[in-house]
N, C-alpha and C positions, 0 to 999 in steps of 0.2 A: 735707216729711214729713207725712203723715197721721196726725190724732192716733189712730186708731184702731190704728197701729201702734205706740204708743210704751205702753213697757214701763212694768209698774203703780210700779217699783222707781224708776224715774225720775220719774212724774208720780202718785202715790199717790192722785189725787180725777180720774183719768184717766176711767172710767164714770161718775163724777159729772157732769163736762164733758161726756164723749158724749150722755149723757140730756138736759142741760139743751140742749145744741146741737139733738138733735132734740126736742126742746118747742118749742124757738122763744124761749127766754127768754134767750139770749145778747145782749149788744150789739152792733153793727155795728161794724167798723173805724172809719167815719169819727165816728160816737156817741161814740165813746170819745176820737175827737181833737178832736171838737170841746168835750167835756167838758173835756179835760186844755186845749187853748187857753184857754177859760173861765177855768180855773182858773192858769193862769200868769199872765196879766192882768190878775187879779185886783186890788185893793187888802190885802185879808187876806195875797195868798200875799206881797208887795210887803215890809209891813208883819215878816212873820216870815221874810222871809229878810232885812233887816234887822238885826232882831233877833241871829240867827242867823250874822250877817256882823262883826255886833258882838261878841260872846261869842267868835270864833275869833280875831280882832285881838286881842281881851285874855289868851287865851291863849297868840296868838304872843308878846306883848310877854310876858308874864309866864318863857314861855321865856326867850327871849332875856337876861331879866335873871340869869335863875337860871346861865345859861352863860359870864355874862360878857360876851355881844355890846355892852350896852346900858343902859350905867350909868347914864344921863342920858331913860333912853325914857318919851315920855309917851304917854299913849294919848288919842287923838280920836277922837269921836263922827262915823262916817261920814253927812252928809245926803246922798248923791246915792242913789239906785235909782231 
């Protein structure tokens, strides 16, 4: 599909995107992948998925308790990513 086909109701910054595309000021496909690899790689993104990985374990246990599953559940601090 061509963006110049697609309805403003679906893509509302759709002539925004068209103008920038022909300026030249868009990124390239692979710019963008190699950015986003950068960035999974990373140590930061490591660090707060982590983080992140952590906070949802303590949620689950916290479930679990409140349902009854898990009378006895302790929560551990994950080291591996």
């Amino acid at each position: 599909m061509k963006i110049c086909s697609v309805k403003k109701e679906n893509f509302p910054y759709v002539y925004q995107f068209i103008q920038l595309a022909e300026d030249g000021r868009l990124q390239t496909p692979d710019g963008t992948a190699e950015l986003l690899i950068d960035l999974l790689l990373s140590e930061e993104f490591r660090r707060i998925l982590s983080l992140f990985l952590d906070q949802l374990r303590s949620i689950q246990g916290l479930v679990m308790i409140k349902l009854g599953f898990a009378p006895n559940f302790k929560m551990q601090r994950s080291t591996s990513l």
